[in-house]
N, C-alpha and C positions, 0 to 999 in steps of 0.2 A: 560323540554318542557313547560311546566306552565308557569316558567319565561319568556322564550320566546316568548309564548302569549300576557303576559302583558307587555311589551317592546313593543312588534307590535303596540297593543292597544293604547299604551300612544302615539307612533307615530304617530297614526293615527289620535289621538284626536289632536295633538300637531300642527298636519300638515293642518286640516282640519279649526281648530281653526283660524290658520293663513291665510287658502285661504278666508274664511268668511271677515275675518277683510281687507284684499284685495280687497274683493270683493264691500264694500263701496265706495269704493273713484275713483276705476275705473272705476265703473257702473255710478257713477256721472257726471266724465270724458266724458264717450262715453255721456253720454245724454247732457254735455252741447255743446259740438262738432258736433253731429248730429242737435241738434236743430241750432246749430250756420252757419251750413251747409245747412239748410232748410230757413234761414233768409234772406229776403231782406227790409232794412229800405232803405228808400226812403229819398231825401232831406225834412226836417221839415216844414211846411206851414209856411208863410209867414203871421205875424201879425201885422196888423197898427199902435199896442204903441208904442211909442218911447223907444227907448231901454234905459234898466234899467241904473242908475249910477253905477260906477265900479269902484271897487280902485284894481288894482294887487299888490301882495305884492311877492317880488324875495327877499328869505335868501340870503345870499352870504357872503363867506367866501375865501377871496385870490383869486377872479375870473377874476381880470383885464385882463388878457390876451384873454379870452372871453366875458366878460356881454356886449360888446357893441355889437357882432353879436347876442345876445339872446335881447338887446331893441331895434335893429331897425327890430325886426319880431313881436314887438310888440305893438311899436310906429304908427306904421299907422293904425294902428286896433280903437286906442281911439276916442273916442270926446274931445270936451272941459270940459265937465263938470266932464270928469273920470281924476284916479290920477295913476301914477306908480311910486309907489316905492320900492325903494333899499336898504335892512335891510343890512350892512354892519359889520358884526358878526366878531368882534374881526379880523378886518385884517390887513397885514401888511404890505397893497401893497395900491396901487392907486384904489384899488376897488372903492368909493364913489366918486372921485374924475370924472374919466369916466364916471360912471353914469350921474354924474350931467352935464358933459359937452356935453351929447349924449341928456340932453332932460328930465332926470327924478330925480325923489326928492332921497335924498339920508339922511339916518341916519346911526348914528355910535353907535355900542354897542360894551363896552369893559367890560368884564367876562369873565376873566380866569375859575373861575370854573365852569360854568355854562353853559356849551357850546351844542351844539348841533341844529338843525334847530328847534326844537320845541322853545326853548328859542328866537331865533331869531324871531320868526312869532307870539309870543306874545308881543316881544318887538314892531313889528310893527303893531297890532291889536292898543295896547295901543296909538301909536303917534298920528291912526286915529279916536279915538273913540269919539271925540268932535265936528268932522264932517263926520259921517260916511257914507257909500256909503249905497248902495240899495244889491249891491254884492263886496262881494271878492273872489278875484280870485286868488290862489299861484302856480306859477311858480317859478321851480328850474334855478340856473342863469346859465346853461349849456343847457338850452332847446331852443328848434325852436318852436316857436309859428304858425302853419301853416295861412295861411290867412284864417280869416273869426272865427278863433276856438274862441276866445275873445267876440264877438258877439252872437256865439250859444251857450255856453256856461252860460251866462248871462242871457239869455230870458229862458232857459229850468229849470235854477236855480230860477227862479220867477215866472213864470209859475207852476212848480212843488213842490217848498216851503221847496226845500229836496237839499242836497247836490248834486254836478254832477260831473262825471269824465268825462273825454277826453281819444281819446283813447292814450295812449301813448307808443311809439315803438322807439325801437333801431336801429339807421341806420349801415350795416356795413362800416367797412372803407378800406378808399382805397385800390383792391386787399387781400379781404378776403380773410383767413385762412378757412377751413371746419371748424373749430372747431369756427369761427367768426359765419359763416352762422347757425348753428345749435342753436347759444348762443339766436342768432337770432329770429329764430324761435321759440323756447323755449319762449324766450320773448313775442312774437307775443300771442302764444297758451294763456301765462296767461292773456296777458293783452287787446288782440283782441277778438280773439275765443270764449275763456269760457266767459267773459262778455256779447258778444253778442249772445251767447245761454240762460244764464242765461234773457237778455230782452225779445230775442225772446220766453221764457217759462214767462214772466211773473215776474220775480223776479228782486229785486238789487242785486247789483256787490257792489264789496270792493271799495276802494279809492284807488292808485296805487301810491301819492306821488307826482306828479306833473300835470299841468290842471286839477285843483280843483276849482273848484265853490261853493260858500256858501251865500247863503240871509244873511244879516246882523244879523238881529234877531235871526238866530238858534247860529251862527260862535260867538257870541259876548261872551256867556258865556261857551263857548270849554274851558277848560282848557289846554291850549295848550304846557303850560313852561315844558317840561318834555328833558331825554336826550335818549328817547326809541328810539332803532336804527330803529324802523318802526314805528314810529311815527302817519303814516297815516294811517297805517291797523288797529293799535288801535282805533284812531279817530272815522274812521267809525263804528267798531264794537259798540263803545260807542253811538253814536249819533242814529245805527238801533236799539240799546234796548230803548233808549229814547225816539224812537217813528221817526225819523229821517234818514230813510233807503234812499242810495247810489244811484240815477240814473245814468245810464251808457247814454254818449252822443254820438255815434259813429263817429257821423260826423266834430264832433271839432276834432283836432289832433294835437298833440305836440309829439316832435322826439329829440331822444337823440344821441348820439353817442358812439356805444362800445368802449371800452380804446383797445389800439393796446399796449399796454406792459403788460406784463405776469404778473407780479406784480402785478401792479394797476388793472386787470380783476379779479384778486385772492380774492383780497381785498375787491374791488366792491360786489365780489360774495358772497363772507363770512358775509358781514354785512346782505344782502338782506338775504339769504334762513336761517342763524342762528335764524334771527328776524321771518322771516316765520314762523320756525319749535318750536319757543318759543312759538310764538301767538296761531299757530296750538293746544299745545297740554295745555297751560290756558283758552284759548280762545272759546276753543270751547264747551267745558262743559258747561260754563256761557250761551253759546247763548243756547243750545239746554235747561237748565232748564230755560232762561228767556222766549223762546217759549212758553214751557207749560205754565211756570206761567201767561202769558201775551194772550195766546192761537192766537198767531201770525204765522203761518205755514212760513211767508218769513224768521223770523228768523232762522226758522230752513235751508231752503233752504241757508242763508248765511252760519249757521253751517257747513251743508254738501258740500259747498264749500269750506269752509277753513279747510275740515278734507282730503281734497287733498294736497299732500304734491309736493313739487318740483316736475318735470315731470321726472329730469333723477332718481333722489331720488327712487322714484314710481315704474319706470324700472327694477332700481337696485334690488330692494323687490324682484319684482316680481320674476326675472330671478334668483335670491336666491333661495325664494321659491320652482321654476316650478323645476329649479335642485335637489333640497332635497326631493321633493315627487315622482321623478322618480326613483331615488336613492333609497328612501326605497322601494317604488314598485318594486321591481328587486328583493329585497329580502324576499319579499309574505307580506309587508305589502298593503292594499286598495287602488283601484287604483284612488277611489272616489277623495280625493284630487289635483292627477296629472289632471284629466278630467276638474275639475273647473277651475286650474289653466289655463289651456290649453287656456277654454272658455274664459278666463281674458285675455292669451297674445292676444288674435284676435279680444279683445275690445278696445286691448291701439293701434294695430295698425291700425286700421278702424280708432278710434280718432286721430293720428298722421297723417296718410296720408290723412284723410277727411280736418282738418285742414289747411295741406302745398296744397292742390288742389285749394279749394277756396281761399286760403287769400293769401296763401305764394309762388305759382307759379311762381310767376312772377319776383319774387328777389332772390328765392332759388331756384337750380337746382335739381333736382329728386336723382341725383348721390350722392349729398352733404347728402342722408338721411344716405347712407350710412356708413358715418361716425360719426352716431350716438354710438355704442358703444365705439368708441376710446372719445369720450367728457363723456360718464357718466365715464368714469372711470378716466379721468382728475378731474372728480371733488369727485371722493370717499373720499378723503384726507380732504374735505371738510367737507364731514359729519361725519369722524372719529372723526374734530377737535369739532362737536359739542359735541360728547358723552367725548372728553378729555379736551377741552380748549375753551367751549362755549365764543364768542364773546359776550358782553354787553356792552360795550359802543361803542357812536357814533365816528365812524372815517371817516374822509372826501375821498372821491375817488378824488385822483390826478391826475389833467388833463393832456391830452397830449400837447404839445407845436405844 
């Protein structure tokens, strides 16, 4: 009977342990969602200086078959006196060549071992550094520059002296798939939503990897040559303990396009949340002691953003979890853990459905929520392969023709 006690016990503690540590990231969740829900930013006032110089810089690797629709959304944006160029990263196609016949500067980097965007986007800081711009701008050469995003972008990065993202979202393609539309919105949640919860409380947001802004002066000494598959979450983590924390710009926007082959979405998807879940669990120690040390509260606020891990990931936990603590509640252990848990599912779906209301309505059907379960479990294989066969280096997502 004794033993059986202390089996309860350890359950209880084991159980409770884990709804606590749950209870983190989802409480974050619902608070940047509600406040994201409670937001309205307005178009940004309109200021007499002349807008800053700008040099855009596009990695690009094997991208001819696209980079001329990703520069003519971004060719009319410029002036005269801004530059775009095209770091042409070890390719083996007519990348540079298109470039340069669409309108923009084109350079050639050949580095078999050295590969990866970060190398690329140092190779092109270097070309420019004898006449450098006012800002830089990186766009990935598969992105849609929306009109005007070049512009605000540019003035909020001078104005503010601090890096700036754009919001950037995934378009689906033609005739989604449910499991398109959910990818979707997942997408959206990280890179719309909680950003713009995060402004609306006051705090910066991470950098997401493409419509990046950078004043010259902070971007010039980034050490950027590395082959880290997220490159840009690092970045910013690096530059908020510098003293260099992330403005979110909502009103600029650049759009990608989900891959329609199984494969290449697989791929895509592995490199993104392996790199997440790498950054998540180095990353975030550092911010939370460079907080104290620096007695900076936004770092911590980036901390406890990036102690959010994938949304279906989060799900999965949880619905782990809520299962294992009803389970042993049935057989007379505490119901205290099932009850918290409980409080956790109807915080992730308040934040899930507050989210698709405001932002995602209008492109995601209410039915398509539905089919949330069948996509976290498309991607459990995923995070199996972190705990077995973590991804580390940069692999390029292959376009669709």
């Amino acid at each position: 009977m004794q033993i059986n006690q202390l089996a309860f016990q350890f359950v209880d503690v084991v159980l409770l342990t884990i709804a606590l540590i749950l209870l983190i990231p989802i409480a974050v969740l619902f608070l940047e969602c509600c406040a994201a829900f409670l937001s309205a930013f307005g178009p940004a006032a309109e200021t007499p200086e002349p807008r800053p110089k700008v040099a855009v810089l596009i990695p690009a690797y094997n991208e001819a078959a696209g980079i001329a629709a990703t520069l003519s959304t971004i060719l009319p944006q410029l002036t005269p006196q801004d530059r775009l160029l095209v770091i042409a990263d070890n390719c083996t196609d007519a990348t540079a060549e298109i470039a340069r016949n669409c309108g923009a500067s084109a350079i050639e980097r050949h580095d078999t071992e050295r590969r990866g965007k970060g190398y690329a986007l140092d190779f092109g800081l270097q070309a420019i550094a004898s006449d450098p711009p006012e800002v830089i701008i990186m766009v990935d050469a598969d992105c849609i520059c929306q009109p005007g995003a070049i512009e605000k972008l540019a003035r909020v990065a001078i104005a503010e002296q601090r890096p700036v993202q754009a919001t950037y979202l995934m378009e689906q393609p033609p005739n989604p798939t449910p499991k398109d539309s959910i990818s979707a919105l997942a997408f959206l949640v990280k890179n719309l939503v909680r950003p713009s919860g995060l402004k609306q409380l006051g705090f910066p947001s991470l950098l997401t990897g493409t419509g990046m802004a950078f004043p010259w002066l902070i971007i010039r000494d980034v050490p950027l040559a590395s082959s880290n598959i997220v490159e840009d979450m690092q970045m910013s983590l690096d530059l908020a303990i510098a003293g260099h924390p992330t403005v979110f710009c909502p009103e600029a926007r650049v759009t990608g396009c989900l891959p329609q082959q199984q494969e290449v979405a697989k791929t895509q998807r592995t490199r993104w949340e392996h790199g997440h879940l790498q950054t998540l669990l180095t990353q975030t120690p550092r911010l939370a002691t460079a907080s104290v040390e620096q007695q900076r509260f936004d770092l911590m606020a980036i901390a406890l953003d990036l102690s959010v891990p994938p949304l279906s990931l989060l799900v999965a936990i949880w619905v782990a979890a809520f299962a294992a603590s009803l389970l042993a509640a049935t057989f007379g252990t505490s119901p205290i853990p099932a009850v918290l848990l409980a409080v956790q599912g109807i915080l992730i779906l308040v934040s899930i459905v507050s989210a698709w209301a405001k932002f995602g309505r209008a492109d995601i059907s209410g039915a398509t929520l539905l089919s949330v379960p069948f996509y976290i479990l498309w991607k459990i294989p995923l995070y199996f392969g972190f705990l077995l066969k973590r991804q580390t280096k940069w692999i390029r997502t292959e376009r669709d023709i």
